[in-house]
C-alpha positions as CSV (number, residue, x, y, z in Angstrom):
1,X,2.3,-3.5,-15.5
2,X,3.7,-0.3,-14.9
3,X,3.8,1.0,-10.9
4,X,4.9,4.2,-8.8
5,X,6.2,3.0,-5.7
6,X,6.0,6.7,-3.4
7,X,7.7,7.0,0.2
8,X,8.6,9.4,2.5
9,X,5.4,10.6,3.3
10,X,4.7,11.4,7.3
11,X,3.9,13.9,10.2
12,X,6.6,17.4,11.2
13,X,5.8,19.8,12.5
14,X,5.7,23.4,11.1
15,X,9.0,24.7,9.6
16,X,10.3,20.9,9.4
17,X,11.3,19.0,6.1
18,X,10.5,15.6,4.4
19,X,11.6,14.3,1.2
20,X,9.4,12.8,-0.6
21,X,10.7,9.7,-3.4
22,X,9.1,8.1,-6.2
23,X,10.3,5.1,-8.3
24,X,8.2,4.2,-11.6
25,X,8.4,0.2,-12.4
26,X,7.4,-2.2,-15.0
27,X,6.7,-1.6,-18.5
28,X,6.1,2.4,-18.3
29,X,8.2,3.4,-21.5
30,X,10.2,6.6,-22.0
31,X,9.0,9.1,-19.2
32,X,8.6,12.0,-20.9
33,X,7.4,14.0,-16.9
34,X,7.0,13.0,-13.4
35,X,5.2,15.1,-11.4
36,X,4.0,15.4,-7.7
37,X,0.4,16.4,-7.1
38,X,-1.5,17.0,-3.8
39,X,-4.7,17.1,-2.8
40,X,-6.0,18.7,0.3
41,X,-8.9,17.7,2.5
42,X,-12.1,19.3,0.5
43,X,-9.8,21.1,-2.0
44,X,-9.2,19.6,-5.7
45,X,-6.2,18.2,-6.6
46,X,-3.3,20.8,-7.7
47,X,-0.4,20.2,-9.4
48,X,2.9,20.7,-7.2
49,X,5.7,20.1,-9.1
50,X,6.9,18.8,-12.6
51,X,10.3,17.2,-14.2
52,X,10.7,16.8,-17.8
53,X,13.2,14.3,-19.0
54,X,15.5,17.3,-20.5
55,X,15.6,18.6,-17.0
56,X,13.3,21.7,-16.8
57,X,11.0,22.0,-14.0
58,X,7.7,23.6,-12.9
59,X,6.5,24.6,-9.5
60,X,3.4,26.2,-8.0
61,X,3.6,29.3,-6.9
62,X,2.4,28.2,-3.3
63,X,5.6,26.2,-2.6
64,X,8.3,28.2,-4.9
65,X,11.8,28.8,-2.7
66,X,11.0,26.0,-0.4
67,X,10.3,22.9,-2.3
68,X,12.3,21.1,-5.0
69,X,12.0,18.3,-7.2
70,X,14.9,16.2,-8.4
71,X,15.2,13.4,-10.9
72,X,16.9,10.1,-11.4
73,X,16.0,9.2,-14.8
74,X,18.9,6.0,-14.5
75,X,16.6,4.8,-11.9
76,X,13.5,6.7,-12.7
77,X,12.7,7.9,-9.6
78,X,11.8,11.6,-8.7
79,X,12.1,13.4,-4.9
80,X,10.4,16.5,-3.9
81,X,12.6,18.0,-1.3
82,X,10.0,19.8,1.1
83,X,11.5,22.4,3.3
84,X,10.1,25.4,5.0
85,X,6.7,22.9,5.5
86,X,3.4,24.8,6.7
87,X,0.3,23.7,8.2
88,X,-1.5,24.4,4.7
89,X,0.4,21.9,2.8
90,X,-0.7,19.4,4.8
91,X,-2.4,17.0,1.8
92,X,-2.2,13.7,0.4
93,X,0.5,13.9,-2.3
94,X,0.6,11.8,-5.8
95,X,3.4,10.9,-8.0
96,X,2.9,10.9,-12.1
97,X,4.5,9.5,-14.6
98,X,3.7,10.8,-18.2
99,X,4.6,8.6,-21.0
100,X,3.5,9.1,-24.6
101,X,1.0,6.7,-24.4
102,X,-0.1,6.6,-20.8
103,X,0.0,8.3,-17.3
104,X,0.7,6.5,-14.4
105,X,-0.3,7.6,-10.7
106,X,1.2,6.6,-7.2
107,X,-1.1,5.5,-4.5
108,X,-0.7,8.7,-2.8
109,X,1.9,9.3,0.6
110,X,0.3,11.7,3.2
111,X,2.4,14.3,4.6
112,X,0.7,16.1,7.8
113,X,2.1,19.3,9.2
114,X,1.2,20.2,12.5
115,X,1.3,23.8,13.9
């Protein structure tokens, strides 16, 4: 059974960093994207950031210039490199996994930014 093992996750405060890791397990298959979502209190879940296996990557407009997501794809594991951190992205954040046959979600990792 396929599994996304997320860590990283935590309290800073404003203008403090976390890096956030993700390593996909078991019989997944070729990983076509990992993503990171989040999902704050009372808000719908947004996507954050995305990694294709050829590289490319995605961000939302909210967190362009001060996050970045990376990719092992040796170890499949993607980070997302949180800099610059605000009291708005304060959410529960998800990893993905997109195969062509399935999509796979971590448990979810809170991150908590105070002011």
């Amino acid at each position: 059974q396929a599994q996304l093992a997320e860590s990283g996750g935590g309290l800073v405060q404003a203008g403090g960093s976390l890096r956030l890791s993700c390593a996909a397990s078991g019989s997944i298959g070729s990983i076509e994207v990992m993503s990171w979502y989040r999902q704050a209190p009372g808000k719908q879940r947004e996507l954050v950031a995305s990694s294709t296996s050829g590289g490319s990557t995605h961000y939302a407009d909210s967190v362009k210039d001060r996050f970045t997501i990376s990719r092992n794809n040796a170890r499949n594991t993607v980070y997302l490199q949180m800099n610059s951190l605000k009291p708005e992205d304060t959410a529960v954040y998800y990893c993905n996994a997109a195969t062509a046959w399935s999509n796979v979600w971590g448990q979810g990792t809170q991150v908590t930014v105070s002011s």
